[in-house]
The first five atom37 places (N, CA, C, CB, O) and aatype in JSON, in Angstrom:
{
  "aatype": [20, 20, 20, 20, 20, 20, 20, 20, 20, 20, 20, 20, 20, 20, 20, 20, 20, 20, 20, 20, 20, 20, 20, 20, 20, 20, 20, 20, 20, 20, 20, 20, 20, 20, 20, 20, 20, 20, 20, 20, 20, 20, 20, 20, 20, 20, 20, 20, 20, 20, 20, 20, 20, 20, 20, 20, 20, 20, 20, 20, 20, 20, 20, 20, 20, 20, 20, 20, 20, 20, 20, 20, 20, 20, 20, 20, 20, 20, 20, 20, 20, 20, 20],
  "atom_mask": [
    [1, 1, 1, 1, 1],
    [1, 1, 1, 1, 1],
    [1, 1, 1, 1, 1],
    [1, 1, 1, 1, 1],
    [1, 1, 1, 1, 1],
    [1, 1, 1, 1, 1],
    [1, 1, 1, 1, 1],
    [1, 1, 1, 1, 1],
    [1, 1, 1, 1, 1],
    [1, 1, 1, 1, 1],
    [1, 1, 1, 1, 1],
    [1, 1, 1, 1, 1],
    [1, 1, 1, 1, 1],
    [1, 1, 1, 1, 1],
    [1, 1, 1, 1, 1],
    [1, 1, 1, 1, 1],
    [1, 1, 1, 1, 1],
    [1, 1, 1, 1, 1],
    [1, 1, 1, 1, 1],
    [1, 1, 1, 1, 1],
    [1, 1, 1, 1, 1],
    [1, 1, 1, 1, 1],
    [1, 1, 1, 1, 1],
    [1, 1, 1, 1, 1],
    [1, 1, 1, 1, 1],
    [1, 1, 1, 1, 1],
    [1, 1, 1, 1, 1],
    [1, 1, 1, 1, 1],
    [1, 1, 1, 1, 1],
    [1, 1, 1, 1, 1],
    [1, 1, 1, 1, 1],
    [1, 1, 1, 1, 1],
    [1, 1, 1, 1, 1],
    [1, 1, 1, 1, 1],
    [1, 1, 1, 1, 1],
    [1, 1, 1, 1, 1],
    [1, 1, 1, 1, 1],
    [1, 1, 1, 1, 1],
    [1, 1, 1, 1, 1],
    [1, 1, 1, 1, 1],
    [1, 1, 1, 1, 1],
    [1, 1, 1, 1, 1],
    [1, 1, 1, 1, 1],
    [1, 1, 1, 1, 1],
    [1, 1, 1, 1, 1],
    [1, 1, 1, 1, 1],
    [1, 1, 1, 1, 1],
    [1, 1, 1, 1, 1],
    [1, 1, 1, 1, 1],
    [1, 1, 1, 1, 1],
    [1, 1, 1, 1, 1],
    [1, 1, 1, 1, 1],
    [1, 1, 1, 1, 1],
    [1, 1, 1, 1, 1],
    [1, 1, 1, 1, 1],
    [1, 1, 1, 1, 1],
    [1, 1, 1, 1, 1],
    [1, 1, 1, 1, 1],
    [1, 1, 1, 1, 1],
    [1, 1, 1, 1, 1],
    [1, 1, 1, 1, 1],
    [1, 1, 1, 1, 1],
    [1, 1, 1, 1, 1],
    [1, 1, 1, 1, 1],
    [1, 1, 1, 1, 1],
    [1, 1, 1, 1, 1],
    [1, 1, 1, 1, 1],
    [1, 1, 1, 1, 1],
    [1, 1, 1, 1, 1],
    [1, 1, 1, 1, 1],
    [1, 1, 1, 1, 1],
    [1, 1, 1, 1, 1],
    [1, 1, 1, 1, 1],
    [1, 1, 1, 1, 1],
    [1, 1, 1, 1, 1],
    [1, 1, 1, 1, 1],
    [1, 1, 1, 1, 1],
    [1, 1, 1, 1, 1],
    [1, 1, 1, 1, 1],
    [1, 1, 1, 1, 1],
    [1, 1, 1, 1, 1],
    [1, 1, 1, 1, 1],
    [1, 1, 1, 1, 1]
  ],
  "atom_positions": [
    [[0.85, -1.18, 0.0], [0.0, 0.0, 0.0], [0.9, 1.24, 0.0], [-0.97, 0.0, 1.23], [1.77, 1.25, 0.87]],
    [[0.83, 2.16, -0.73], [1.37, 3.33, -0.76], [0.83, 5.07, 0.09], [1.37, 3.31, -2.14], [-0.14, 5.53, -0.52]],
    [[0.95, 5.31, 0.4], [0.7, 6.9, 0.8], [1.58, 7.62, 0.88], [0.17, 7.21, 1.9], [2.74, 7.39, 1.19]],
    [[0.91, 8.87, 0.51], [2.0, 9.7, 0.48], [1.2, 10.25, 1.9], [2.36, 10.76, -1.04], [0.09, 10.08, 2.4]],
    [[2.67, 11.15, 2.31], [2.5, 12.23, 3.81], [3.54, 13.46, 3.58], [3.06, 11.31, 5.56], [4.77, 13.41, 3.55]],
    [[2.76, 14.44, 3.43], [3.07, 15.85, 3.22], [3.88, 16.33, 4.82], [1.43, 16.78, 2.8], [3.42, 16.76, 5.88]],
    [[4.69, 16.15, 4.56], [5.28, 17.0, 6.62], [5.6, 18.66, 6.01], [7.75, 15.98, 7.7], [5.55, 19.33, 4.97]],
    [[5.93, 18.75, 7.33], [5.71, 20.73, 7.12], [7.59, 20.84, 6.69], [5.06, 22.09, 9.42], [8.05, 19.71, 6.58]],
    [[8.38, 21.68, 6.51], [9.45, 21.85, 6.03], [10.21, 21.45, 7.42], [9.62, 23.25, 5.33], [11.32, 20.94, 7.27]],
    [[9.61, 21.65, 9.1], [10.6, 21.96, 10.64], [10.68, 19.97, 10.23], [9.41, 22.9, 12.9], [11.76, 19.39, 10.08]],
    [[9.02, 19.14, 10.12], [9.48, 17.65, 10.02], [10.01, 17.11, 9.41], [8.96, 16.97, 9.99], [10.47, 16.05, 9.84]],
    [[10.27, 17.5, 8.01], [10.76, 16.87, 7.11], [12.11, 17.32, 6.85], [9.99, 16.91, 6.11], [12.55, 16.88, 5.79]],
    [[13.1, 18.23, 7.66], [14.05, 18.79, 8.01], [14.51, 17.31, 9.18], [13.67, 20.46, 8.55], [15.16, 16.42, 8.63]],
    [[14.19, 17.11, 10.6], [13.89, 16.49, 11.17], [13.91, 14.73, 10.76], [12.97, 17.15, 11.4], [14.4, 13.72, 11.26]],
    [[13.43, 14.93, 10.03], [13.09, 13.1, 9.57], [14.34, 12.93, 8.52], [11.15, 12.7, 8.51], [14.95, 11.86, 8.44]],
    [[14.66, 14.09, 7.7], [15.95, 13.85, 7.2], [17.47, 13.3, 7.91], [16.11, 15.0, 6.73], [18.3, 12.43, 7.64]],
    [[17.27, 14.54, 9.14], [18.37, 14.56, 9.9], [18.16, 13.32, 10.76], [18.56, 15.88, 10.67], [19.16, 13.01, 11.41]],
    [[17.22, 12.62, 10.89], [16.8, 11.08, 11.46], [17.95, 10.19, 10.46], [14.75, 10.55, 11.08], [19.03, 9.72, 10.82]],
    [[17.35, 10.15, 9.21], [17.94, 9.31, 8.68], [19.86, 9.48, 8.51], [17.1, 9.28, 7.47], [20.66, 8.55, 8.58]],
    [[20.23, 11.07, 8.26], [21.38, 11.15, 7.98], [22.02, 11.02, 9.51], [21.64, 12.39, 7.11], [23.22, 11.28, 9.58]],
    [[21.43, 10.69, 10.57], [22.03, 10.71, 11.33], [22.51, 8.78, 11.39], [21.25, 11.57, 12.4], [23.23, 8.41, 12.32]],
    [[22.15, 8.02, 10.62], [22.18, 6.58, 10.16], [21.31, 5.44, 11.46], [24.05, 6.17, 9.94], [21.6, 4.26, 11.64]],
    [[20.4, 6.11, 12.09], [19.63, 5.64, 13.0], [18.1, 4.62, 12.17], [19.26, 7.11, 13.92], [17.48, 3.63, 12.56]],
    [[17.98, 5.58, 10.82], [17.18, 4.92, 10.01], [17.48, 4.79, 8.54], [16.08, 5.44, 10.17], [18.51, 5.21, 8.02]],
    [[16.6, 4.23, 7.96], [17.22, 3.65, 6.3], [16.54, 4.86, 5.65], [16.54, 1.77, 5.51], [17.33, 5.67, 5.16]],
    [[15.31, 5.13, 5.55], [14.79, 6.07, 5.27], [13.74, 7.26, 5.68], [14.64, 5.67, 4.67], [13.53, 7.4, 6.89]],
    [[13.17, 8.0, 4.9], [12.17, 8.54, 5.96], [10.81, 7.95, 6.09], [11.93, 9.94, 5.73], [10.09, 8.29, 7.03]],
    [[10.4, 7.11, 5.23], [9.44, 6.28, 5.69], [9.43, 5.37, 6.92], [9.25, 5.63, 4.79], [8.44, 5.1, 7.59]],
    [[10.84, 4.88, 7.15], [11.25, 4.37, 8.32], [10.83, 4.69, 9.66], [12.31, 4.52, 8.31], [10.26, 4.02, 10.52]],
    [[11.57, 6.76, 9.58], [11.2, 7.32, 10.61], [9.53, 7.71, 11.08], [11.96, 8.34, 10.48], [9.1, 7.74, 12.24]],
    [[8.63, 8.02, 9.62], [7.4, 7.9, 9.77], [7.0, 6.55, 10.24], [6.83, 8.27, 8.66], [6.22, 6.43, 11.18]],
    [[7.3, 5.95, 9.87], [6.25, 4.27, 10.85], [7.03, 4.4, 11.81], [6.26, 2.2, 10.21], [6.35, 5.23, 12.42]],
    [[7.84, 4.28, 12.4], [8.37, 5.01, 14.46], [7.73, 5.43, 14.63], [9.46, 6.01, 15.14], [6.91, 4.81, 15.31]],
    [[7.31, 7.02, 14.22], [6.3, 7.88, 14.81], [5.16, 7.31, 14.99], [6.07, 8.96, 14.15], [4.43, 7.48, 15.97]],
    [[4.93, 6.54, 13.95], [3.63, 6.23, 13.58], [3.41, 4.82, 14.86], [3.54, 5.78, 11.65], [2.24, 4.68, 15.22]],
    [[4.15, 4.13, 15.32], [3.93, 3.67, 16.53], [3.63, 4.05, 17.74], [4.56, 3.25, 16.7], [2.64, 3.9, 18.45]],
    [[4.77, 4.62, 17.89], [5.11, 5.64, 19.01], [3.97, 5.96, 19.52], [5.82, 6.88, 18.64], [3.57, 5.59, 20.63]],
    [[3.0, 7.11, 18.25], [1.7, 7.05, 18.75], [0.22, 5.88, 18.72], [1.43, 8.1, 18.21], [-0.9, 6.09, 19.17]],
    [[0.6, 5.01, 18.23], [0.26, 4.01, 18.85], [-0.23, 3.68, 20.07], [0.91, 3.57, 18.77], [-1.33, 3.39, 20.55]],
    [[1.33, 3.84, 20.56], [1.28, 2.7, 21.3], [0.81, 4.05, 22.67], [3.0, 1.49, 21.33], [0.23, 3.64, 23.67]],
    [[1.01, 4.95, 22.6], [0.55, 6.62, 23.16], [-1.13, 6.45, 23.41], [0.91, 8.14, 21.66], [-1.63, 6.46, 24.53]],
    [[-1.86, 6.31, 22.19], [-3.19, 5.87, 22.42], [-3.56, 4.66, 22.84], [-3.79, 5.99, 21.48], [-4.76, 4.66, 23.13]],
    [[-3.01, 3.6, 23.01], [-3.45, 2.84, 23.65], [-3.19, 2.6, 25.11], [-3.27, 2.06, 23.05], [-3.82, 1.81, 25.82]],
    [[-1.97, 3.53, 25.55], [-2.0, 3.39, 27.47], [-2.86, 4.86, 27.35], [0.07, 3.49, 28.72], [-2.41, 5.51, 28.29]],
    [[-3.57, 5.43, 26.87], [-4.34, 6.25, 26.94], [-5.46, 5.54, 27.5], [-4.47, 6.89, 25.81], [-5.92, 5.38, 28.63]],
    [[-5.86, 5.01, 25.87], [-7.25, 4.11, 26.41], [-7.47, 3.24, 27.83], [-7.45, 2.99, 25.37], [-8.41, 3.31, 28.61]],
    [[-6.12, 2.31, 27.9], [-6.0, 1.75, 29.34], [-6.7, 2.62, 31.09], [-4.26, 1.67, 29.38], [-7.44, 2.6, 32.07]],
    [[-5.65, 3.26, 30.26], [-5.37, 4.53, 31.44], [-7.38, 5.08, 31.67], [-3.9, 6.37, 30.41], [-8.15, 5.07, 32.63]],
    [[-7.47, 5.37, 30.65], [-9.27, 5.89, 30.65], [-10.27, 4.72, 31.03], [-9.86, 6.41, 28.91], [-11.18, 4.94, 31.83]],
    [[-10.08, 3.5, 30.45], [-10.77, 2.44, 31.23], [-10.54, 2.36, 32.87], [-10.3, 1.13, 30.62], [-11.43, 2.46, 33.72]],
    [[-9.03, 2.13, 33.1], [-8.74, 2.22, 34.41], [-9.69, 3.28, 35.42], [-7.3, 2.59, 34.38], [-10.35, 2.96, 36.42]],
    [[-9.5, 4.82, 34.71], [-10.58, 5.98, 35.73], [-11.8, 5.61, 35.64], [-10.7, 7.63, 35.29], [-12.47, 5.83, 36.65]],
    [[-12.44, 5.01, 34.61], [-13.61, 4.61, 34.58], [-14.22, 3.62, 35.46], [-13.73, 4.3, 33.56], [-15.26, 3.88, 36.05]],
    [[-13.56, 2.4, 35.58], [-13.32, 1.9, 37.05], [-13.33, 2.05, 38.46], [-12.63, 1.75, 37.12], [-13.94, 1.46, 39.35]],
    [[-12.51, 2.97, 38.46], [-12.2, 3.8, 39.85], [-13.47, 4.48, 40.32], [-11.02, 5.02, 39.65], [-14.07, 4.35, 41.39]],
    [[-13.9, 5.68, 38.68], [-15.5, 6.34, 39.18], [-16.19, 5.48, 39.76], [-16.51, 6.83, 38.08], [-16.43, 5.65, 40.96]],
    [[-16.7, 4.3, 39.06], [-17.96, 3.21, 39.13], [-17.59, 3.23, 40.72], [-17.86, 1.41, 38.1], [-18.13, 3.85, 41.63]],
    [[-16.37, 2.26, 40.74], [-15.77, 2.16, 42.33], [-16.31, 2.82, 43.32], [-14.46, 2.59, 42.51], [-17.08, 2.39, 44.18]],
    [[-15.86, 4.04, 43.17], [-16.16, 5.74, 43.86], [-17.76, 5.89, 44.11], [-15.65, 7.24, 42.55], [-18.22, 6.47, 45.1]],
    [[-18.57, 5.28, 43.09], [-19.96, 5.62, 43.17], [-20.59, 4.63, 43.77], [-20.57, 5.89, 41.96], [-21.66, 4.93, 44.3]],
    [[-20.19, 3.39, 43.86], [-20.2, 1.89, 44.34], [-20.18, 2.52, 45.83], [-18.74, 0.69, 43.79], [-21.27, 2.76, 46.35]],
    [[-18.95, 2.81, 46.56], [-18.56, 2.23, 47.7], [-18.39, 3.74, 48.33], [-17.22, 1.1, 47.59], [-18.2, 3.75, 49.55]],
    [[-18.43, 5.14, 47.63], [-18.42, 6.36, 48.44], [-16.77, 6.77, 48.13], [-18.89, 6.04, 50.25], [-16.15, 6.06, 47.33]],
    [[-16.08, 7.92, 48.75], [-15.09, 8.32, 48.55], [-14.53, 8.61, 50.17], [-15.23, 9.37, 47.53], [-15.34, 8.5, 51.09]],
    [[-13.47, 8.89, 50.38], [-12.41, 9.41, 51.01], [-11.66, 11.01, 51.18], [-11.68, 8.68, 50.51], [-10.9, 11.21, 50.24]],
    [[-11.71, 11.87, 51.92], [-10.87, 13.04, 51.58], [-9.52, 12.0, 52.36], [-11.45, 14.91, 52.4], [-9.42, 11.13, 53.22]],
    [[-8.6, 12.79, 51.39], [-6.87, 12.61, 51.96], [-6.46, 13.13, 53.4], [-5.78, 13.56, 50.93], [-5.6, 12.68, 54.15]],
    [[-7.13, 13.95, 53.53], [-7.01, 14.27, 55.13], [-7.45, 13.71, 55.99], [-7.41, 15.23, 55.52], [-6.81, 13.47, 57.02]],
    [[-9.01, 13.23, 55.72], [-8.79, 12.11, 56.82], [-8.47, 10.73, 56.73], [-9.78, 12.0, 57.46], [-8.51, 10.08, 57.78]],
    [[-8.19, 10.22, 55.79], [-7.51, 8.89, 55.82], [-6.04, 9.1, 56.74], [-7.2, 8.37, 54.12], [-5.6, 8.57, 57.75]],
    [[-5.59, 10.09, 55.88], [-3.71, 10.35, 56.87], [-3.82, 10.7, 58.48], [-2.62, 12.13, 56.16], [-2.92, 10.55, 59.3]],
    [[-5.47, 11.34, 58.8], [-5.7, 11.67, 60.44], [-5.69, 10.29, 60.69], [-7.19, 12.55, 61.06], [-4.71, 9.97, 61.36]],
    [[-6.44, 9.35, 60.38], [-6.55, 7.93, 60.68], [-5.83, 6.86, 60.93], [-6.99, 7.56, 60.05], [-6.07, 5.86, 61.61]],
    [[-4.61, 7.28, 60.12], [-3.1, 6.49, 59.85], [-2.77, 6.94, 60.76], [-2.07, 6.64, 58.66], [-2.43, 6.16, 61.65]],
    [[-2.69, 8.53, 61.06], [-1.8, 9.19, 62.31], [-1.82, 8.69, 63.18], [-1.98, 10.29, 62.81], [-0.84, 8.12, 63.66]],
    [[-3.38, 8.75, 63.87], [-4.49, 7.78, 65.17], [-3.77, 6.3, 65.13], [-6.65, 7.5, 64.57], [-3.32, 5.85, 66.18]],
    [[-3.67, 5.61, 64.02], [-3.74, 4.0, 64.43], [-1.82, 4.35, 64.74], [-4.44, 2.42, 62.71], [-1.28, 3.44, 65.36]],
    [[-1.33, 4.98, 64.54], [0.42, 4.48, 64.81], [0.39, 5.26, 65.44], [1.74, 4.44, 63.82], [1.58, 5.26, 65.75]],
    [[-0.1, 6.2, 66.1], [-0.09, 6.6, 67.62], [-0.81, 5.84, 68.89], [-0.65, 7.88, 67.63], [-0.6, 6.03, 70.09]],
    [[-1.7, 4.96, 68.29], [-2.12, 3.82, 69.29], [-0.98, 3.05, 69.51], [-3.29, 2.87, 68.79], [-1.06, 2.67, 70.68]],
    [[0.32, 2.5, 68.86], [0.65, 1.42, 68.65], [2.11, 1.84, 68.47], [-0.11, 0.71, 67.63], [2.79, 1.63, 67.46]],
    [[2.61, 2.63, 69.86], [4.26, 3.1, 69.75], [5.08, 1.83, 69.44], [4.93, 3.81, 71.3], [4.75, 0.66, 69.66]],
    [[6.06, 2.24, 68.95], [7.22, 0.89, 69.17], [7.62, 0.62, 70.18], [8.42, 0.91, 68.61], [8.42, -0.31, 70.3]]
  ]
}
């Protein structure tokens, strides 16, 4: 399959200096990198967004927490319980 991809003069400056730097064969090379890269970018995205989605349900399931008083609570139980 062929496509072409128009880059602006700063990427295609860039994707040159990729290749002449002998890191890649060509600049199609360096385009499919990128072209992973973000990939693989959107998919711990998606993870990442399933994961909060989770957490909400969780949150709406079982109620929430402020940070202050969980850490008053921690304080309380290891001040019950000197060494």
């Amino acid at each position: 399959m062929a496509t072409n991809v128009h880059l602006t003069p700063e990427l295609e400056s860039f994707a040159r200096g990729c290749v002449e730097s002998g890191r890649y064969n060509n600049v199609s090379e360096v385009v499919r990198s990128a072209l992973r890269l973000l990939q693989e970018g959107e998919e711990r995205k998606a993870r990442f967004n399933t994961m909060l989605d989770a957490v909400r349900l969780e949150a709406e399931r079982n109620g929430v927490h402020e940070a202050a008083d969980v850490l008053a609570e921690v304080d309380r139980i290891i001040a019950q319980h000197p060494q």
